[in-house]
C-alpha positions as CSV (number, residue, x, y, z in Angstrom):
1,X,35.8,113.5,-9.9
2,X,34.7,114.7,-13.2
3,X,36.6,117.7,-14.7
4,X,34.8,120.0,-16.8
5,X,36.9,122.0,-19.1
6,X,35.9,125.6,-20.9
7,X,33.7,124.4,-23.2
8,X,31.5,126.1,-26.1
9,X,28.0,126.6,-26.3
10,X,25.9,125.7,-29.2
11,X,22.5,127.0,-28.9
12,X,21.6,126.2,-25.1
13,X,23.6,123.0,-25.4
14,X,27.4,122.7,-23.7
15,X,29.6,120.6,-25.4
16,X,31.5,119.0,-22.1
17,X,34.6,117.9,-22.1
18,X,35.3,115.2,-19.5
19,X,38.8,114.2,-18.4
20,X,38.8,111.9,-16.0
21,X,39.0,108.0,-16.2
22,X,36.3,107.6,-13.9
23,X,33.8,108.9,-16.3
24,X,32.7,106.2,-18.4
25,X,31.2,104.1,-15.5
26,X,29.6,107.4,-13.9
27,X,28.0,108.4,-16.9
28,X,27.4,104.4,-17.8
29,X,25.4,104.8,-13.9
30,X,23.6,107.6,-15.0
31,X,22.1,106.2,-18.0
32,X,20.8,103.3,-16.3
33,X,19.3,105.0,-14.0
34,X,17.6,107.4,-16.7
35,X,16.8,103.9,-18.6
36,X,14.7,102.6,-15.7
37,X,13.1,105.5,-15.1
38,X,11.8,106.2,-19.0
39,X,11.0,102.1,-18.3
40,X,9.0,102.8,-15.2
41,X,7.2,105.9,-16.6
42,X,6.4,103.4,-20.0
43,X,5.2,101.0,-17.6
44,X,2.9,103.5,-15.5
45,X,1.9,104.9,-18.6
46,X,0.7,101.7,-20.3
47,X,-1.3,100.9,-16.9
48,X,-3.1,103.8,-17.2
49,X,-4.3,103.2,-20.5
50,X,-5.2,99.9,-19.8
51,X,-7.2,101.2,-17.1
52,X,-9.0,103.6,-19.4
53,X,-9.3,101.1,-21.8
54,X,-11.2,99.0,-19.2
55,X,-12.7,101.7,-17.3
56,X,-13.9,105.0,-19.8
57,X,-16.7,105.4,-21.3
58,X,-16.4,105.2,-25.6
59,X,-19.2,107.2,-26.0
60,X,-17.6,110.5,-24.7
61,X,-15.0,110.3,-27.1
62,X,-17.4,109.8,-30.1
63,X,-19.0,112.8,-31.8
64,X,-22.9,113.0,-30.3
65,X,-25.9,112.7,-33.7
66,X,-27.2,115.8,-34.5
67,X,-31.5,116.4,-34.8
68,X,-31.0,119.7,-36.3
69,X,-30.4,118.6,-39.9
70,X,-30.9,120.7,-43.2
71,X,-32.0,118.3,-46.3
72,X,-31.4,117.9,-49.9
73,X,-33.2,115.5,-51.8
74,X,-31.7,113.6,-55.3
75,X,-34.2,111.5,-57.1
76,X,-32.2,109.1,-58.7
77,X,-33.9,106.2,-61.8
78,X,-35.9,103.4,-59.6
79,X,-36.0,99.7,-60.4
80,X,-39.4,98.8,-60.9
81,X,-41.8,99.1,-58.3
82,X,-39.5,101.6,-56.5
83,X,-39.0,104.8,-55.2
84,X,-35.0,105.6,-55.3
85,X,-33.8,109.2,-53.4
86,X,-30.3,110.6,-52.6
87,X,-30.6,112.4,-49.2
88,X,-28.2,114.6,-48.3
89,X,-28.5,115.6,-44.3
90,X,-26.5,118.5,-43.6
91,X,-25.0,118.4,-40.1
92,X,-22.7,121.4,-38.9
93,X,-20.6,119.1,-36.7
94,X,-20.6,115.8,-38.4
95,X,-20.5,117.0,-42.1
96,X,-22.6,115.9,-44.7
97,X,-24.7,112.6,-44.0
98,X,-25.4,110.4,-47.3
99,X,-28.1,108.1,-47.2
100,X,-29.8,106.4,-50.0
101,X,-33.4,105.4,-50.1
102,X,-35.1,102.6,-51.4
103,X,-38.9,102.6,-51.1
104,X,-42.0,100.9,-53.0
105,X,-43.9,102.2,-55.0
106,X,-46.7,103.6,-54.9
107,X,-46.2,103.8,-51.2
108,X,-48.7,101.8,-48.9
109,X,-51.1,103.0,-46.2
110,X,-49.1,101.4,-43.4
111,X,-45.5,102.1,-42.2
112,X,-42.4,100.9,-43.5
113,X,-40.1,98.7,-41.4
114,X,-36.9,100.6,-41.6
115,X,-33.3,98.6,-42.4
116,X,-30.5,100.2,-42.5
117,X,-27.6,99.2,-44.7
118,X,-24.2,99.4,-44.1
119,X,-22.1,97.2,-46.9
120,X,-18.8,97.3,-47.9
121,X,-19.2,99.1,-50.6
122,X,-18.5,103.2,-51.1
123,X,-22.0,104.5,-51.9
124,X,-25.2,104.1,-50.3
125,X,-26.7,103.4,-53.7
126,X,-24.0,100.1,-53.8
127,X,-24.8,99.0,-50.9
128,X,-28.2,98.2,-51.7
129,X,-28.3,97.0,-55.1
130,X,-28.1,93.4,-54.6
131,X,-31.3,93.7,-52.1
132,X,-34.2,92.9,-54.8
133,X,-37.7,92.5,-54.2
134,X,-37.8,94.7,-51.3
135,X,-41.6,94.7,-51.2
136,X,-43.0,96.5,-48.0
137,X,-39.9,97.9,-46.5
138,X,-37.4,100.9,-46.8
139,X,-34.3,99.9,-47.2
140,X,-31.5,102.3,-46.6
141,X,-27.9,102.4,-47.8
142,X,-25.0,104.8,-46.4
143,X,-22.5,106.5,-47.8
144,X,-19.2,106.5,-46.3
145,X,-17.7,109.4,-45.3
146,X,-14.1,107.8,-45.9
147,X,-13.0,105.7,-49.0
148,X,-13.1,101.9,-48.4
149,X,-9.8,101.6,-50.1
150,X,-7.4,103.4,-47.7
151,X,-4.1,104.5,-50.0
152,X,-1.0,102.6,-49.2
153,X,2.4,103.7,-48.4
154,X,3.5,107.0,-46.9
155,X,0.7,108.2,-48.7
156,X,-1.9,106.4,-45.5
157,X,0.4,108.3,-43.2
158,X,0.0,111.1,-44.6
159,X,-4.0,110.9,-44.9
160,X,-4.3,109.5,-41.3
161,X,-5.5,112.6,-39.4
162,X,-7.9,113.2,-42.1
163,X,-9.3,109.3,-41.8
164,X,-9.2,109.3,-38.1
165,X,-11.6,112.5,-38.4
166,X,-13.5,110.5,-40.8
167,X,-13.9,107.2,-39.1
168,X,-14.8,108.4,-35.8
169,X,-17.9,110.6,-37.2
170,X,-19.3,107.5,-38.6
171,X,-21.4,106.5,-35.6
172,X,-22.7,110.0,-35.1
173,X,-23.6,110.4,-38.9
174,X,-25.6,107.0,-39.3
175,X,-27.5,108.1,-36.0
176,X,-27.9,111.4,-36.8
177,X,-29.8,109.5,-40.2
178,X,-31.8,106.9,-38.6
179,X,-33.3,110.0,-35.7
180,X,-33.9,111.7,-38.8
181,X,-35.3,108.7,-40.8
182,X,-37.4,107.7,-37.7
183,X,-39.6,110.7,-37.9
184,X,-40.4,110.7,-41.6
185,X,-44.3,109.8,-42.3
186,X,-43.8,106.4,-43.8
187,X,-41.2,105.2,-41.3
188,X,-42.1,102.7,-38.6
189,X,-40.1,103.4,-35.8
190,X,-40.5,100.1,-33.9
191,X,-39.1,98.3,-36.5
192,X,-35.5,99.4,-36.8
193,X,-33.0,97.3,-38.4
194,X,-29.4,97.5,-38.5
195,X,-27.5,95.4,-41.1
196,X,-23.5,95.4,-41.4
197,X,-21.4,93.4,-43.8
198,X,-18.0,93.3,-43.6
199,X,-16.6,97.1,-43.3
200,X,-20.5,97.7,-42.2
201,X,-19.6,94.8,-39.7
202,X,-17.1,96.3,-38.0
203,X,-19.3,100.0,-37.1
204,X,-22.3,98.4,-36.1
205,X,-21.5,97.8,-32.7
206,X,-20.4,101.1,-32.1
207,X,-23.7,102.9,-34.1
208,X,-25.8,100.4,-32.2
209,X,-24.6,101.3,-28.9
210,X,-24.7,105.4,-29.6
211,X,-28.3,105.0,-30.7
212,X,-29.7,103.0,-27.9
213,X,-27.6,106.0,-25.8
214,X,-29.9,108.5,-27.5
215,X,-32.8,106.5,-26.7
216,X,-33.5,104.9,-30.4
217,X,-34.1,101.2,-30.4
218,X,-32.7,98.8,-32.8
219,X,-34.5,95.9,-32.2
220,X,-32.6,93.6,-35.3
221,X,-29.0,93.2,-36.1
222,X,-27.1,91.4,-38.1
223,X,-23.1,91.3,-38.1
224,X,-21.7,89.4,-40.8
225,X,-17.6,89.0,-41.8
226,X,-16.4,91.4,-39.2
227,X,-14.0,90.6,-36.3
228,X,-12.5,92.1,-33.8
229,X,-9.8,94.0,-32.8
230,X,-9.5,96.7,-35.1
231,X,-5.9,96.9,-35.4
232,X,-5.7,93.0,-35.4
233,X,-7.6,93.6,-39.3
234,X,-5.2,96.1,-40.3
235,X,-2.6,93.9,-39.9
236,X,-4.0,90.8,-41.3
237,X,-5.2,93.4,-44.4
238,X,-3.0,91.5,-47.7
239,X,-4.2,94.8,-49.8
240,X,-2.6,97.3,-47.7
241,X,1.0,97.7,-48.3
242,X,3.9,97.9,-48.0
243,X,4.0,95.1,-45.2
244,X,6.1,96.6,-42.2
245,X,4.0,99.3,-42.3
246,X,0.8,96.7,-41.2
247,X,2.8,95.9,-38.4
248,X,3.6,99.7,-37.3
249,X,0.7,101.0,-38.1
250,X,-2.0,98.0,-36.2
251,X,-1.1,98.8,-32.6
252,X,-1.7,102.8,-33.4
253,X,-4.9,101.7,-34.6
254,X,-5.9,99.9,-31.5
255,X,-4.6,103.4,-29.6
256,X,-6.5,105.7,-32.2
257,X,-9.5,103.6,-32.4
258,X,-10.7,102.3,-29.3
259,X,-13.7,104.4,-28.2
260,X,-14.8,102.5,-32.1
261,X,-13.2,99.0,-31.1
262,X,-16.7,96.5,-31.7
263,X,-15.9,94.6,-28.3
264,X,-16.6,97.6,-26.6
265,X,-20.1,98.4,-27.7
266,X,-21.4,95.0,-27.7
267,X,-21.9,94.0,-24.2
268,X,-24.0,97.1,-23.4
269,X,-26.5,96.3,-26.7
270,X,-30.0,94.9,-26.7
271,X,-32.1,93.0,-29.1
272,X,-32.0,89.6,-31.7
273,X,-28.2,89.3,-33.2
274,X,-27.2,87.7,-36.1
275,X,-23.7,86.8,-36.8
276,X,-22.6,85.3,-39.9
277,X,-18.6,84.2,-41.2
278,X,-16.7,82.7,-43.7
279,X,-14.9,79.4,-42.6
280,X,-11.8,80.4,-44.8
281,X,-12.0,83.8,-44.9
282,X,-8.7,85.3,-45.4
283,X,-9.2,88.7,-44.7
284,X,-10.8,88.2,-41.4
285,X,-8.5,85.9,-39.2
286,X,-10.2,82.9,-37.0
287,X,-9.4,84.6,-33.9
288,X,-10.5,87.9,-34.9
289,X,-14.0,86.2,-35.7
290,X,-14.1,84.4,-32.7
291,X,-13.1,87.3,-30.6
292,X,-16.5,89.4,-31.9
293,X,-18.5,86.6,-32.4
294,X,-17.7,85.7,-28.7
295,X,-18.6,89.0,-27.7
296,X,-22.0,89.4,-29.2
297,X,-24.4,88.7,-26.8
298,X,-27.6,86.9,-26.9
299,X,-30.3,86.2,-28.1
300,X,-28.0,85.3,-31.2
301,X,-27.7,82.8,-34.2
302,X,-24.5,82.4,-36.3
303,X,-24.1,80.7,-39.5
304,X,-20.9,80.0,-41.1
305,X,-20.5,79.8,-44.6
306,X,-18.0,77.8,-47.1
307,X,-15.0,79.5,-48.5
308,X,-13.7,83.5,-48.3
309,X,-14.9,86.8,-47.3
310,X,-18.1,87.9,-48.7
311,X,-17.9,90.3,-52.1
312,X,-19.7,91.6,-55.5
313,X,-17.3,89.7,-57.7
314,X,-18.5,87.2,-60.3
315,X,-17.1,84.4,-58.5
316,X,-18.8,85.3,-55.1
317,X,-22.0,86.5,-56.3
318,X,-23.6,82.9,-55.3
319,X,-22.3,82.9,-51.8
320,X,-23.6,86.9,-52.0
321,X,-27.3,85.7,-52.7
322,X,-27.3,83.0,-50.1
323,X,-25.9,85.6,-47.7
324,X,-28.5,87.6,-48.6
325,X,-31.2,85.1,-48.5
326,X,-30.2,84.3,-45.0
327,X,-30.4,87.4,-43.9
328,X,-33.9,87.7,-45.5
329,X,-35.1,84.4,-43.9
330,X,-34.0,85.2,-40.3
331,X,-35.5,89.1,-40.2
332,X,-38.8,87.6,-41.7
333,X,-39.1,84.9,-38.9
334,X,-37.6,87.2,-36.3
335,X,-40.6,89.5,-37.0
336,X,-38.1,92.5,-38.6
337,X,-39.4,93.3,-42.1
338,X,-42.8,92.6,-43.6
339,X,-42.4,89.2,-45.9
340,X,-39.6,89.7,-48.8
């Protein structure tokens, strides 16, 4: 029997004090018992999710494009033979929507096959400076809502309900651009091309899948140095530090993230794929490229490149242009883009 003495109360807890020599075990009992059932809730909840994992729909849990868009326009100084505009679309739900257009100049009789840019670089403008001799086509870089650098340290943690905000507006805000690009004068709307390189790798499954769901087709796509899962990337991330906090940090972004996890969006998408990888790239490990490369359905092509991930520094500018070039050649014979 367990002997409870006077004892005195600190807020609504009772500090008991137990006398008999029997105690130990009974408590001992009772903590097992508690143990399995916090084990068996765990393991009941962690069904459940994988259930909804398998099960929900990702598109209800990502914010739906807006058509009712307010514009500011930014001329900004063309290369030559260009037409260069900032566009700011003003969305009440999304925020603001940065897109960056590249057209020729002057502007031809017939429409513009439209492609759509997303790179891995912060601006819109960036994204689309390596593309040269553009010719008949509009070419269209993003702006991302969220810097491509996330900070490190307590300092991510700290910033995480902000990016998660940030992050899961992307496939809304790139619709939301491409409905609104769709209906301009010059834009020809059976031509639609979606183009992602590495961080633009890993949303284009997701933007893809939204737009078919609001009835715009993208007939062309190209994923190149993206893999799959998300949280799989953070971890394998060298430039995020410090290092344990990868490790915490990639499973919550599996949780956080999956209505944007690529293998989710792909099997529902339509059209001519393109996927394209680096056979030592180090930021992207082999079995995340195989697990979205696997999941990428057909028609597709893949082409695997020599040496790292893809970049805009001096010693990866060559393997830039013949990613680039590839990318050209396959649109042009896949009937995307007027001849480059």
């Amino acid at each position: 029997m367990v002997l409870v003495k006077s004892a005195p109360v600190i807020g609504n807890i009772a500090l008991i004090s137990l006398n008999d020599d029997n105690q130990l075990p009974s408590l001992m009992l009772i903590t097992r018992r508690t143990l399995c059932v916090l084990f068996a809730l765990l393991i009941i909840a962690g069904a459940a999710w994988t259930i909804c994992l398998t099960t929900c729909d990702p598109l209800k849990r990502l914010p739906a494009p807006e058509s009712n868009l307010s514009t500011v326009n930014d001329a900004m100084p063309p290369p030559k033979g260009r037409i260069l505009n900032h566009v700011t679309l003003h969305s009440e739900k999304l925020g603001d929507i940065g897109i960056v257009i590249s057209l020729p100049d002057p502007l031809p009789t017939k429409k513009l096959p439209l492609l759509i840019v997303l790179g891995g670089l912060g601006t819109g403008g960036n994204n689309i400076r390596y593309i040269d001799d553009a010719r008949k086509n509009a070419i269209i870089g993003y702006d991302w809502p969220m810097p491509i650098r996330f900070p490190s340290g307590f300092t991510l943690i700290q910033e995480l309900p902000q990016l998660y905000h940030q992050v899961m507006t992307v496939p809304g805000q790139i619709v939301s651009a491409v409905g609104w690009l769709s209906s301009q004068p010059w834009a020809d709307n059976t031509r639609i091309s979606l183009l992602g390189f590495s961080l633009g790798a890993l949303a284009v499954p997701a933007v893809q899948d939204v737009a078919q769901h609001n009835s715009i087709t993208i007939g062309w796509t190209i994923i190149a140095y993206g893999g799959a899962p998300l949280g799989a990337l953070f971890t394998a991330n060298p430039h995020m530090k410090p290092v344990w906090l990868r490790y915490a940090l990639g499973p919550l972004i599996d949780f956080a993230l999956w209505p944007c996890e690529p293998t989710r969006h792909l099997k529902q998408l339509h059209g001519h794929f393109l996927v394209l990888e680096g056979n030592n790239d180090e930021l992207i490990p082999a079995a995340a490229r195989s697990s979205l490369r696997d999941a990428v359905p057909n028609p597709k092509d893949v082409v695997i490149f020599d040496g790292n991930h893809m970049g805009v520094g001096k010693d990866k500018l060559v393997l830039l242009q013949r990613i680039i070039q590839t990318s050209r050649n396959w649109l042009i014979n896949n009937g995307a883009v007027n001849a480059m």
